[in-house]
TORNU-282504 format. One record per atom (N, C-alpha, C, O): residue in three letters; chain; atom name; x, y, z. Coordinates in nm, 2 decimals. Last residue first. Layout:
<kolros>
kolro res:ALA	chain:A	atom:CA	X:X	Y:Y	Z:Z;
...
</kolros>
This chain:
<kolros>
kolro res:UNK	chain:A	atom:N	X:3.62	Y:-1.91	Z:-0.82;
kolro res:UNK	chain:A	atom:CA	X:3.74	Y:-1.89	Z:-0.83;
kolro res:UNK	chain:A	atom:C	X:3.81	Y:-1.86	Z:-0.72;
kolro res:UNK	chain:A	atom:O	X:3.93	Y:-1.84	Z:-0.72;
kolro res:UNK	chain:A	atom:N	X:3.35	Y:-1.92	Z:-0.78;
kolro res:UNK	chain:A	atom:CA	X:3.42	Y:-2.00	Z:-0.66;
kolro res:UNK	chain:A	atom:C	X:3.53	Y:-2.01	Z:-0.73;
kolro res:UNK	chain:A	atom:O	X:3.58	Y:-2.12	Z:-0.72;
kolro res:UNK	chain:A	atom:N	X:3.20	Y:-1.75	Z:-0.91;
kolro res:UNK	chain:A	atom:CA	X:3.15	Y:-1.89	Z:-0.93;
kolro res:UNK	chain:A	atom:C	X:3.28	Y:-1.96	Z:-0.88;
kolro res:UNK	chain:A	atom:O	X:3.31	Y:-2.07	Z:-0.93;
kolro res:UNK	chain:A	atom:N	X:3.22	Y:-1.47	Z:-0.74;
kolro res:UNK	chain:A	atom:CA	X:3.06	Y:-1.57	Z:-0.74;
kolro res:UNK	chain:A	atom:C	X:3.10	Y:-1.70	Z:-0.78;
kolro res:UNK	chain:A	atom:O	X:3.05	Y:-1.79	Z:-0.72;
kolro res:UNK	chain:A	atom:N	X:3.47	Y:-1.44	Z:-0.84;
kolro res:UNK	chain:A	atom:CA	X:3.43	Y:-1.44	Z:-0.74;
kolro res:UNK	chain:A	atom:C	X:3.32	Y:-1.52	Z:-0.68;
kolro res:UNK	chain:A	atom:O	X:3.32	Y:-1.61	Z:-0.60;
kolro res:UNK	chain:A	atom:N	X:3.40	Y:-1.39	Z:-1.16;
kolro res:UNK	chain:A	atom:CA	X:3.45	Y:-1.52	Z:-1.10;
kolro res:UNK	chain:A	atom:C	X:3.44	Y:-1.52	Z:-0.93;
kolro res:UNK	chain:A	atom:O	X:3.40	Y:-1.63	Z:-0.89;
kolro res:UNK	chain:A	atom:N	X:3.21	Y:-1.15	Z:-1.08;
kolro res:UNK	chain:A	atom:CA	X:3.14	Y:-1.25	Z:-1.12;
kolro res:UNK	chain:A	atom:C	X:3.23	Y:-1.44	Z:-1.13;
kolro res:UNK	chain:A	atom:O	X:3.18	Y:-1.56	Z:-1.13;
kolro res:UNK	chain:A	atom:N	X:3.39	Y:-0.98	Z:-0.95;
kolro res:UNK	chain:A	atom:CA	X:3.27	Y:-1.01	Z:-0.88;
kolro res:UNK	chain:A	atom:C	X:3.23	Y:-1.15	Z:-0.95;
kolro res:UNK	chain:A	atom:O	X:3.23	Y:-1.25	Z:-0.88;
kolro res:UNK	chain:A	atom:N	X:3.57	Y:-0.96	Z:-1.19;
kolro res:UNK	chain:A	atom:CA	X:3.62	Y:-0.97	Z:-1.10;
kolro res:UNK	chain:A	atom:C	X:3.50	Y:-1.05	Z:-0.99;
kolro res:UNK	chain:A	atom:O	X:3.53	Y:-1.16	Z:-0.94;
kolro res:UNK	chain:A	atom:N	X:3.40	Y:-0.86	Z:-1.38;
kolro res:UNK	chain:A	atom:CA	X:3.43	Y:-1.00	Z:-1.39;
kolro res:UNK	chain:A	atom:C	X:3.48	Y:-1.01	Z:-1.28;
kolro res:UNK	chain:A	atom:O	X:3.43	Y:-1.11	Z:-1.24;
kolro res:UNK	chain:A	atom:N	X:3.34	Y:-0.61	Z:-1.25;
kolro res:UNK	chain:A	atom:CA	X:3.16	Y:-0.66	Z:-1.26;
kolro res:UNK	chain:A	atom:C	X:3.25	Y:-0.84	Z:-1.31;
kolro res:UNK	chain:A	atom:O	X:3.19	Y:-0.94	Z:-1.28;
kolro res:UNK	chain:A	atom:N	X:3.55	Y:-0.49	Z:-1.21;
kolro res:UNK	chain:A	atom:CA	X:3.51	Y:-0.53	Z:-1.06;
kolro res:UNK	chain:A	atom:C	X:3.38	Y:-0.65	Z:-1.16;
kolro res:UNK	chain:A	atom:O	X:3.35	Y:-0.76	Z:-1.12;
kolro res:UNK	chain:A	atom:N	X:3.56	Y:-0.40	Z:-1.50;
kolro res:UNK	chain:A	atom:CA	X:3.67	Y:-0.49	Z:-1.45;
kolro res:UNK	chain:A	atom:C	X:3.62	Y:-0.56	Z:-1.34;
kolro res:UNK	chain:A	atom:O	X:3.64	Y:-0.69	Z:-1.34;
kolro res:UNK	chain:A	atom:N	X:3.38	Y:-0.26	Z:-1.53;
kolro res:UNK	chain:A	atom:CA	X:3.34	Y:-0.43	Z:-1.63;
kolro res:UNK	chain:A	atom:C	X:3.43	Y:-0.52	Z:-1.56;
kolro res:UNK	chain:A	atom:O	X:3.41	Y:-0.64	Z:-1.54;
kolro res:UNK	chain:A	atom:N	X:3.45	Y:-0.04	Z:-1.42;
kolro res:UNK	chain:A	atom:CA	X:3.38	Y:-0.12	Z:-1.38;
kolro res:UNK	chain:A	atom:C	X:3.35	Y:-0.25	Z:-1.47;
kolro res:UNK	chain:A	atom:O	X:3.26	Y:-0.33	Z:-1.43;
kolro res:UNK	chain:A	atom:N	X:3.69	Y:-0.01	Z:-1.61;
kolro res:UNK	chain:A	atom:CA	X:3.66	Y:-0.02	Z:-1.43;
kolro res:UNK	chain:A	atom:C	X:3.58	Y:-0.07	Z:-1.42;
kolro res:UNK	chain:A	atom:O	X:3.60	Y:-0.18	Z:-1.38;
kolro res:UNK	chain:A	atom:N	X:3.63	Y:0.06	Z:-1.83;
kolro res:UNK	chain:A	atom:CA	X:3.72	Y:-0.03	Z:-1.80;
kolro res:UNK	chain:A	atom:C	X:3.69	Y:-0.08	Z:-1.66;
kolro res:UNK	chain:A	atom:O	X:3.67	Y:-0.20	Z:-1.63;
kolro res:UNK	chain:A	atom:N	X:3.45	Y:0.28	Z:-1.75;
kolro res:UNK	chain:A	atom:CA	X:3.39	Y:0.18	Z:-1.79;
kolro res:UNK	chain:A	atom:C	X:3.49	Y:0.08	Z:-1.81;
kolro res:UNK	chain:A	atom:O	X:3.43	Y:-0.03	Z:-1.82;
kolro res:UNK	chain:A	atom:N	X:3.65	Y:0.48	Z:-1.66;
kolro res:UNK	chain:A	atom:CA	X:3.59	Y:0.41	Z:-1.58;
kolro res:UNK	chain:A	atom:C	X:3.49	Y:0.31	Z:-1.59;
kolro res:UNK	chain:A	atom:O	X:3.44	Y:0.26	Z:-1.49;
kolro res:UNK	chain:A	atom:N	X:3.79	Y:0.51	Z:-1.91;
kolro res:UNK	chain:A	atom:CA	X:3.84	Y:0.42	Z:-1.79;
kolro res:UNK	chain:A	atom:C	X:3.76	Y:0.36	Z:-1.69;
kolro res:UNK	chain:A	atom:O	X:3.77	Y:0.25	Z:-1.65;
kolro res:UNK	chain:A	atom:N	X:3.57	Y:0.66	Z:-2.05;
kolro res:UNK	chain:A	atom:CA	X:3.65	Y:0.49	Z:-2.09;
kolro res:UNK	chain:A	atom:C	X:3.71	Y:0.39	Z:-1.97;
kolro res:UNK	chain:A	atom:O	X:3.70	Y:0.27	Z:-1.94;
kolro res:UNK	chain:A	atom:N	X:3.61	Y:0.86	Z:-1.89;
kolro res:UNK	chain:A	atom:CA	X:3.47	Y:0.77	Z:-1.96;
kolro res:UNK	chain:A	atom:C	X:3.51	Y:0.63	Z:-1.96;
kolro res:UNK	chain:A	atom:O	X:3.49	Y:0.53	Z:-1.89;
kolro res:UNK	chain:A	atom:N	X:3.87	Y:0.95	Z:-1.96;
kolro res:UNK	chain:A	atom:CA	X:3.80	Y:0.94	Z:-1.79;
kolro res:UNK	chain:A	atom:C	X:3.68	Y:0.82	Z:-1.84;
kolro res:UNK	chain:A	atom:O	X:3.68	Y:0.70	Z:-1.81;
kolro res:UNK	chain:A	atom:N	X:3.82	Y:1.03	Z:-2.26;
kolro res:UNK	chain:A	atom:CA	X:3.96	Y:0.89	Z:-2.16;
kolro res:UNK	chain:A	atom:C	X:3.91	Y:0.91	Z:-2.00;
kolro res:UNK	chain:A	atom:O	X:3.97	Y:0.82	Z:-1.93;
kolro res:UNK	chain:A	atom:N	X:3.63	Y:1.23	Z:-2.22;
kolro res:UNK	chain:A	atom:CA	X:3.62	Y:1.12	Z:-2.33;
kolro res:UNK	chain:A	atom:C	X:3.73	Y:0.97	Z:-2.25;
kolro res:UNK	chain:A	atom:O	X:3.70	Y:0.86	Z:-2.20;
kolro res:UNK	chain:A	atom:N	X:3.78	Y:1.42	Z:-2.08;
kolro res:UNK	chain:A	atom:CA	X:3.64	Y:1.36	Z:-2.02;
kolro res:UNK	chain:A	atom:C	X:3.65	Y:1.24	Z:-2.07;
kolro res:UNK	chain:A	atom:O	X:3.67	Y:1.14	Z:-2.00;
kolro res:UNK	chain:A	atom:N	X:4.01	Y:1.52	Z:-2.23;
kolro res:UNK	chain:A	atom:CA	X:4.02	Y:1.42	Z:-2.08;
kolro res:UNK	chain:A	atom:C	X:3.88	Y:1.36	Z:-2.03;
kolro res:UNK	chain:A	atom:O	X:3.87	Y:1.28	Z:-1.94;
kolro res:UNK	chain:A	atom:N	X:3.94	Y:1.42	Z:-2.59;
kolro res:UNK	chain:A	atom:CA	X:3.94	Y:1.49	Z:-2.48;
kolro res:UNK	chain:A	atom:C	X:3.95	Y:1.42	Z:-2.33;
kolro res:UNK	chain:A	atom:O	X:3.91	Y:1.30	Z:-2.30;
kolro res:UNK	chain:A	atom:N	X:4.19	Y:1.27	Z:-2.83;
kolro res:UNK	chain:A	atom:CA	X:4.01	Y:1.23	Z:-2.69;
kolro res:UNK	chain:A	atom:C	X:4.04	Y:1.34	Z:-2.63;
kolro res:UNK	chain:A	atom:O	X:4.16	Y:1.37	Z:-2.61;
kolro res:UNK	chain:A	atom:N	X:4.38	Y:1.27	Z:-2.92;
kolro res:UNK	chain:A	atom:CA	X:4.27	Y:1.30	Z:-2.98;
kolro res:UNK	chain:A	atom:C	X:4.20	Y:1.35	Z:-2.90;
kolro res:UNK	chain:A	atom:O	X:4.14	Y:1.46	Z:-2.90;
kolro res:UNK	chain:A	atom:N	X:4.54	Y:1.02	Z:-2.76;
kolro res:UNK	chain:A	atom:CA	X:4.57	Y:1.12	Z:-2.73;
kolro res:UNK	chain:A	atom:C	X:4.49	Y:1.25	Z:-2.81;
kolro res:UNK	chain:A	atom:O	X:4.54	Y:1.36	Z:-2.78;
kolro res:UNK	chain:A	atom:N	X:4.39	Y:0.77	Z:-2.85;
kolro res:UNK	chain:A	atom:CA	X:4.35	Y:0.85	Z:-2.73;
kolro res:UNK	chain:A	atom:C	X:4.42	Y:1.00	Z:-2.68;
kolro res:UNK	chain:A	atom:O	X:4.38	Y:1.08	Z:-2.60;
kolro res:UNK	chain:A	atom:N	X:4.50	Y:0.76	Z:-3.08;
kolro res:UNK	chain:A	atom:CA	X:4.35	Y:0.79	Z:-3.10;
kolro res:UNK	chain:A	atom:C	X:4.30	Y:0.85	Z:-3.00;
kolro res:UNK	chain:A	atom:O	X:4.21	Y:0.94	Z:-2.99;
kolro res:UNK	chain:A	atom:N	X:4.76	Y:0.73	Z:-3.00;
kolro res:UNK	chain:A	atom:CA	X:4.72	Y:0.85	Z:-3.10;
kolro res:UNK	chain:A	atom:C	X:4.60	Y:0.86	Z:-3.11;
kolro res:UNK	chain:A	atom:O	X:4.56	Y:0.97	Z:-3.16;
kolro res:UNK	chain:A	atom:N	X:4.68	Y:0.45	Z:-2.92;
kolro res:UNK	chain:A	atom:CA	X:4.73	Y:0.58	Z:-2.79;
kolro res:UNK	chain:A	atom:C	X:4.74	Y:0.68	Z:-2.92;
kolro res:UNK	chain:A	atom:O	X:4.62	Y:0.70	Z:-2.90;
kolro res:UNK	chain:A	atom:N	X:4.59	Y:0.31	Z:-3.16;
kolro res:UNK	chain:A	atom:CA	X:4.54	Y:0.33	Z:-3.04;
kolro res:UNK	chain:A	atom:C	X:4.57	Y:0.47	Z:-2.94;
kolro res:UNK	chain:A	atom:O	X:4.50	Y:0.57	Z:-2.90;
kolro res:UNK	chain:A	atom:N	X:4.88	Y:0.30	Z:-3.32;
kolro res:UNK	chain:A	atom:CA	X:4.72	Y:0.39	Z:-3.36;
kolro res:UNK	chain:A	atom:C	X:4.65	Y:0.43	Z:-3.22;
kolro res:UNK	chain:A	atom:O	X:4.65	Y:0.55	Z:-3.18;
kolro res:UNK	chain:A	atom:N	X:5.00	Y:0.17	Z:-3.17;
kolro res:UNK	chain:A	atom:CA	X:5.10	Y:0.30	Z:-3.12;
kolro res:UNK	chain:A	atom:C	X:4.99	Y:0.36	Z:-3.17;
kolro res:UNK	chain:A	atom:O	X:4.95	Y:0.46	Z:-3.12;
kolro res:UNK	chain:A	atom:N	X:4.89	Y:-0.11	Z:-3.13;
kolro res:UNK	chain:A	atom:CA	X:4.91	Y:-0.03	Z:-3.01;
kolro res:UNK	chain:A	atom:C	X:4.95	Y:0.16	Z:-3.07;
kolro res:UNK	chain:A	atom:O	X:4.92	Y:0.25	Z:-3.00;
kolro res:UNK	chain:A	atom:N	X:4.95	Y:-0.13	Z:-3.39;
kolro res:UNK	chain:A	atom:CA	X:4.80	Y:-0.12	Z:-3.33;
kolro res:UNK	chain:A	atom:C	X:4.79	Y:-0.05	Z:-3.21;
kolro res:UNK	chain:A	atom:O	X:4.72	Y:0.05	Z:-3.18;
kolro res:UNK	chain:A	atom:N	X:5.22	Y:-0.19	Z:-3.37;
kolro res:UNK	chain:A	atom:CA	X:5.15	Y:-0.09	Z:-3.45;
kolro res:UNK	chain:A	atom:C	X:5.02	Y:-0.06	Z:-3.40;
kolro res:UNK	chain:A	atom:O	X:5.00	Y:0.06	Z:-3.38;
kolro res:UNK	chain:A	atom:N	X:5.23	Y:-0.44	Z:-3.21;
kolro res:UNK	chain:A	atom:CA	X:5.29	Y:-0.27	Z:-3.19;
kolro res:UNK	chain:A	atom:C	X:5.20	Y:-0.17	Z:-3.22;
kolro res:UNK	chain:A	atom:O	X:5.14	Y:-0.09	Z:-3.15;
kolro res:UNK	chain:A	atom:N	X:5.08	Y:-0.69	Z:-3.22;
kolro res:UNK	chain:A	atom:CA	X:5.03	Y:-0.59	Z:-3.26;
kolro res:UNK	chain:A	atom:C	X:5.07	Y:-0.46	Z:-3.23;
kolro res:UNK	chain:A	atom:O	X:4.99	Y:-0.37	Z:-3.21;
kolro res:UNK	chain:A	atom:N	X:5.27	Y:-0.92	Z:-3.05;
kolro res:UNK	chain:A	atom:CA	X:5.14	Y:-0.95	Z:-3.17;
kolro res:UNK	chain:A	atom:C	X:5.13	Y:-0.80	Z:-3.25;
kolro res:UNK	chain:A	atom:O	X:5.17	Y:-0.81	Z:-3.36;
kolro res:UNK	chain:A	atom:N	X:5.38	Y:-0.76	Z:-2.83;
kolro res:UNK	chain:A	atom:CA	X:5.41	Y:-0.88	Z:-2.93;
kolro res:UNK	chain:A	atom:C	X:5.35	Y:-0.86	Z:-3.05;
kolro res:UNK	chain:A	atom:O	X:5.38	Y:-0.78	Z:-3.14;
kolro res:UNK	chain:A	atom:N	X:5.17	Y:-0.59	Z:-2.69;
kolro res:UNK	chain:A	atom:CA	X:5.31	Y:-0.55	Z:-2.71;
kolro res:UNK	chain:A	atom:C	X:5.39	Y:-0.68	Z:-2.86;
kolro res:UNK	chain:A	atom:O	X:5.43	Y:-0.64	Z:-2.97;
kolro res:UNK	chain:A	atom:N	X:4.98	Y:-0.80	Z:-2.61;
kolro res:UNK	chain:A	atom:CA	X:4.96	Y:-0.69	Z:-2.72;
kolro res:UNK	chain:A	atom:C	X:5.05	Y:-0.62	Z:-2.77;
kolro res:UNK	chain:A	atom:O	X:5.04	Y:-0.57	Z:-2.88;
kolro res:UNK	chain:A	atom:N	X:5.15	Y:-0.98	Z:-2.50;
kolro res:UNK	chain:A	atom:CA	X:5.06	Y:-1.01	Z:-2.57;
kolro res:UNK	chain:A	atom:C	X:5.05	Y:-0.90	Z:-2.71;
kolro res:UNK	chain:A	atom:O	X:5.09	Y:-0.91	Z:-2.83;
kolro res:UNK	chain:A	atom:N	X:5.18	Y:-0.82	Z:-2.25;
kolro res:UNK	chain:A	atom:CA	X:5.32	Y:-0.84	Z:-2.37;
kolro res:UNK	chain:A	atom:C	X:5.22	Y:-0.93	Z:-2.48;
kolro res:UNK	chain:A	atom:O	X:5.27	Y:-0.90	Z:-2.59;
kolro res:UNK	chain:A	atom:N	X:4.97	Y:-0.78	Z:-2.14;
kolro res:UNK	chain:A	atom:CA	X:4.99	Y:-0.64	Z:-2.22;
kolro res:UNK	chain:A	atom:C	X:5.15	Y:-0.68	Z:-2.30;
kolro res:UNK	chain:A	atom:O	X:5.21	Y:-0.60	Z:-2.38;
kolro res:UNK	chain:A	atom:N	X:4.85	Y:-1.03	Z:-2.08;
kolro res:UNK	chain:A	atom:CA	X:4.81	Y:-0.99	Z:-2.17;
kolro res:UNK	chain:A	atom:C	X:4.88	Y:-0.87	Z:-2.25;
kolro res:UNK	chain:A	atom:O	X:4.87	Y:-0.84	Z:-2.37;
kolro res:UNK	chain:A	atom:N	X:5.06	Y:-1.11	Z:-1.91;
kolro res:UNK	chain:A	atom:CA	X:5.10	Y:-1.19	Z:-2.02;
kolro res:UNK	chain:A	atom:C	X:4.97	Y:-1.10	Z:-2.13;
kolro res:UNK	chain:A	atom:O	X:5.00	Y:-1.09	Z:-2.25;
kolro res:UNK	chain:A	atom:N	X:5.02	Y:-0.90	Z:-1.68;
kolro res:UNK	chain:A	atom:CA	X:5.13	Y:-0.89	Z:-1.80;
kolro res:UNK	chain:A	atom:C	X:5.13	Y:-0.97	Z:-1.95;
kolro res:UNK	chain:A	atom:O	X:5.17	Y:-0.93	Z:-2.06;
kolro res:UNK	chain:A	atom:N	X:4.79	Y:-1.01	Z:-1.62;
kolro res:UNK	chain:A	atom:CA	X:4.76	Y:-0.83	Z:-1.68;
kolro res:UNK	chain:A	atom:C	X:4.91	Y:-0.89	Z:-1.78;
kolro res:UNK	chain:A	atom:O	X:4.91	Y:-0.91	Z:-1.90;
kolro res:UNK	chain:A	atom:N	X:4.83	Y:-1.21	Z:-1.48;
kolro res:UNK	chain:A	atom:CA	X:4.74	Y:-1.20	Z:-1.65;
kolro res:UNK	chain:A	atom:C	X:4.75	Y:-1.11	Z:-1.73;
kolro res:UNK	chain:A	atom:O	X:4.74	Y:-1.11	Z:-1.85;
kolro res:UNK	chain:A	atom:N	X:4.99	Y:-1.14	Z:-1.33;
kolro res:UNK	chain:A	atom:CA	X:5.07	Y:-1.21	Z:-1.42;
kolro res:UNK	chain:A	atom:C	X:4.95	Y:-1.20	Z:-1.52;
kolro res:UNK	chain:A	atom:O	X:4.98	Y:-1.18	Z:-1.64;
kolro res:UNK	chain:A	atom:N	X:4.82	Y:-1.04	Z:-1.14;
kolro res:UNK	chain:A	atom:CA	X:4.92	Y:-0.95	Z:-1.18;
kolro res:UNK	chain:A	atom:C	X:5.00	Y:-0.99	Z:-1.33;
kolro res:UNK	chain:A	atom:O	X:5.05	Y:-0.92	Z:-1.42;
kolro res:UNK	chain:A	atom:N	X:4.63	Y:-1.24	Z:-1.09;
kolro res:UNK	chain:A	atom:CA	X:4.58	Y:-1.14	Z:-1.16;
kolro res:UNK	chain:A	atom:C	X:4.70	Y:-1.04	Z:-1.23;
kolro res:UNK	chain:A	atom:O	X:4.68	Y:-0.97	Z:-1.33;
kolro res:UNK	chain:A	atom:N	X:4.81	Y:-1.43	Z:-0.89;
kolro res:UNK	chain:A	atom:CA	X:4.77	Y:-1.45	Z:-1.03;
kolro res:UNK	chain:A	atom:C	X:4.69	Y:-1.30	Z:-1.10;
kolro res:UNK	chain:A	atom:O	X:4.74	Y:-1.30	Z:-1.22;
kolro res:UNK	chain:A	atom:N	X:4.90	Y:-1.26	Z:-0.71;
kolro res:UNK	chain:A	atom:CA	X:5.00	Y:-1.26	Z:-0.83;
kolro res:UNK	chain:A	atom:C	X:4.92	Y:-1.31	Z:-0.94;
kolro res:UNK	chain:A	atom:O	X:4.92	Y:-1.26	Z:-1.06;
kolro res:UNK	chain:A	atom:N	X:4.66	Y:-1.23	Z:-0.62;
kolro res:UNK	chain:A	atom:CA	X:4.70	Y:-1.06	Z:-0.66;
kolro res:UNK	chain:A	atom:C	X:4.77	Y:-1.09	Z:-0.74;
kolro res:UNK	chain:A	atom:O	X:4.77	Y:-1.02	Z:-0.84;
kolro res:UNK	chain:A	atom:N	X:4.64	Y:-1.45	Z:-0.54;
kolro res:UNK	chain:A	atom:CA	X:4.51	Y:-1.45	Z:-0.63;
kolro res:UNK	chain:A	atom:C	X:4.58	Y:-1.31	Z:-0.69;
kolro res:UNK	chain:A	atom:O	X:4.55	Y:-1.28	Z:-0.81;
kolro res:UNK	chain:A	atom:N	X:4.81	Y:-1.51	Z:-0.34;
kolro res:UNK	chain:A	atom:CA	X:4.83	Y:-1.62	Z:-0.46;
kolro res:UNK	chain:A	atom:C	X:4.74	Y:-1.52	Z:-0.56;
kolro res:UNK	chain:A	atom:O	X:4.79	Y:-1.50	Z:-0.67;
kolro res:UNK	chain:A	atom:N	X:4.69	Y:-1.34	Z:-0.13;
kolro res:UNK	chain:A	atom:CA	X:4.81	Y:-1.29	Z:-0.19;
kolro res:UNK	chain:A	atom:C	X:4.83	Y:-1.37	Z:-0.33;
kolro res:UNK	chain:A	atom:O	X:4.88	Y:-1.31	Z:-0.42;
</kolros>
């Protein structure tokens, strides 16, 4: 359960991160994806996804 909060808190401190630092960047971004066809943003996500399990796996492996 320690490990769900800690991953839960990274996601946030990263997505106020990007929320802070770089609005604007943010608001290009989602207009670039709203462009994309649904295949194009399926694509992406699921290569989000898997890079995500492949670091996920790989701190796993070095005894995080």
């Amino acid at each position: 359960m320690m490990l769900v909060l800690l991953a839960l808190g990274l996601v946030l401190v990263v997505e106020g991160l990007v929320l802070a630092l770089a609005p604007r960047r943010l608001e290009d971004m989602l207009m670039m994806l709203a462009r994309m066809g649904p295949d194009q943003r399926r694509l992406i996500g699921l290569a989000a996804l898997a890079l995500g399990v492949l670091l996920l796996w790989l701190a796993r492996g070095l005894g995080a």
